[in-house]
N, C-alpha and C positions, 0 to 999 in steps of 0.2 A: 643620292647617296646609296651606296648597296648595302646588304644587310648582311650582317659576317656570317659564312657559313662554311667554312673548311673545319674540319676536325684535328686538332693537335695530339700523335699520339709522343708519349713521352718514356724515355726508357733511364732512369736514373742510375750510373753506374757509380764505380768506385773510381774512375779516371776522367768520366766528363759525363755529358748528357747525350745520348743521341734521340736525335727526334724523325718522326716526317709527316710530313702536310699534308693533309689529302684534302682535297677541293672537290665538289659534288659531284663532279664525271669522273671521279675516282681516280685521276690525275693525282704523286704524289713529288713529293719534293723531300728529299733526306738530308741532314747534315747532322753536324756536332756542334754546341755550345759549352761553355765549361762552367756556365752560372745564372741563375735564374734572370738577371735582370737582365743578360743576352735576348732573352723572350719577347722583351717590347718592339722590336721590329717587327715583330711578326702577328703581334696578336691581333692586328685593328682587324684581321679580317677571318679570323677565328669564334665559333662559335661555343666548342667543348672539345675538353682537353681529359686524354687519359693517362693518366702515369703508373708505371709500374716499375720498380725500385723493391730491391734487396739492401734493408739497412736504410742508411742515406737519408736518416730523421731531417735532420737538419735541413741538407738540402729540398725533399720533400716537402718541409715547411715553408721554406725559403719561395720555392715555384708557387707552393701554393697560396701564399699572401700575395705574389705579384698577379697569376691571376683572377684572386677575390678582388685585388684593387681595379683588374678592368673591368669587370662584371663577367668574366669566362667561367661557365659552370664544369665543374674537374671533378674526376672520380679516380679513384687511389686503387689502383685493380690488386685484388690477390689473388690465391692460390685456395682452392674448393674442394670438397671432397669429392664433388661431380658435378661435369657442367659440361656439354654438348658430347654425349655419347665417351666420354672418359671421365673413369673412376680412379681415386689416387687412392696408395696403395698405404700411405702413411697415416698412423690415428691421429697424431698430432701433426693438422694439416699446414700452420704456421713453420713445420719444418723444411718443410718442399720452399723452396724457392721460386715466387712469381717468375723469375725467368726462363727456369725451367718447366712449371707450367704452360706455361704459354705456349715452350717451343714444342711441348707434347699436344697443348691445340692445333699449332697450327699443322702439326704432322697427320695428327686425327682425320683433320677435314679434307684431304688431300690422298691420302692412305689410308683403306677399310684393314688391310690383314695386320700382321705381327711386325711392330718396327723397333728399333732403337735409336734416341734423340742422342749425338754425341754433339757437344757445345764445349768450344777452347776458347775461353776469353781469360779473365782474370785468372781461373778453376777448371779444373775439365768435369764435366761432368756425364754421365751417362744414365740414361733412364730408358726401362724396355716394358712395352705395352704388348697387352695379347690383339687378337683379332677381335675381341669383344669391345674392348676398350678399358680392359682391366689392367691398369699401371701397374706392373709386378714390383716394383721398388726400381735402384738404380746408384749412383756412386757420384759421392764430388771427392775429387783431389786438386791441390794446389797447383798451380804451376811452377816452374824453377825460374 
């Protein structure tokens, strides 16, 4: 019997869930599900699960009783005042959006100078970082 060890990471939206797989050679697998108990296909070989969700109580609940029932250990990611060389610009840091967070990590780690994250999904948003890694602030608008 193997012993489960791919990482589930989790991205809770307002329209479905998208995830992807990643397995110890860093091999990943992406798709979309629309509800948490989609997840039992996949979990026997899962060892921890990251989610990050704007909103989405419920749903967030939802995932995460399904996987306390397998025994997959999950952490709920948010949004920080600072955390790997970038500082947000907001005092009240619950108002950044873990999605947008993120998308200013993962720009960070990739990009040392001055960038802007532009993100169109549900919202457009935009957010602009210095070359220090100082978040100057940034804009959500709706979509039409």
């Amino acid at each position: 019997m193997s012993v489960p060890n791919n990482i589930l990471l989790l991205d809770v939206g307002n329209t479905c869930i998208k995830y992807a797989l990643v397995d110890s050679t860093g091999k990943k697998h992406f798709g979309v599900i629309q509800k948490a108990d989609d997840l039992l296909a996949m979990l026997a070989t899962v060892k921890t699960c990251y989610i990050s969700a704007v909103g989405q109580k419920i749903k967030v609940k939802e995932i995460q009783t399904v996987l306390t029932d397998n025994n997959i250990e999950s952490y709920h990611i948010a949004s920080q005042a600072a955390f790997a060389g970038l500082t947000c610009a907001y005092q009240k840091i619950n108002k950044l959006g873990v999605d947008r967070w993120l998308a200013m990590l993962a720009c960070r780690k990739q990009y040392a100078g001055n960038f802007a994250v532009l993100d169109f999904g549900t919202a457009m948003t935009c957010d602009v970082v210095n070359a220090t890694g100082q978040h100057l602030g940034g804009w959500i608008a709706p979509m039409f």
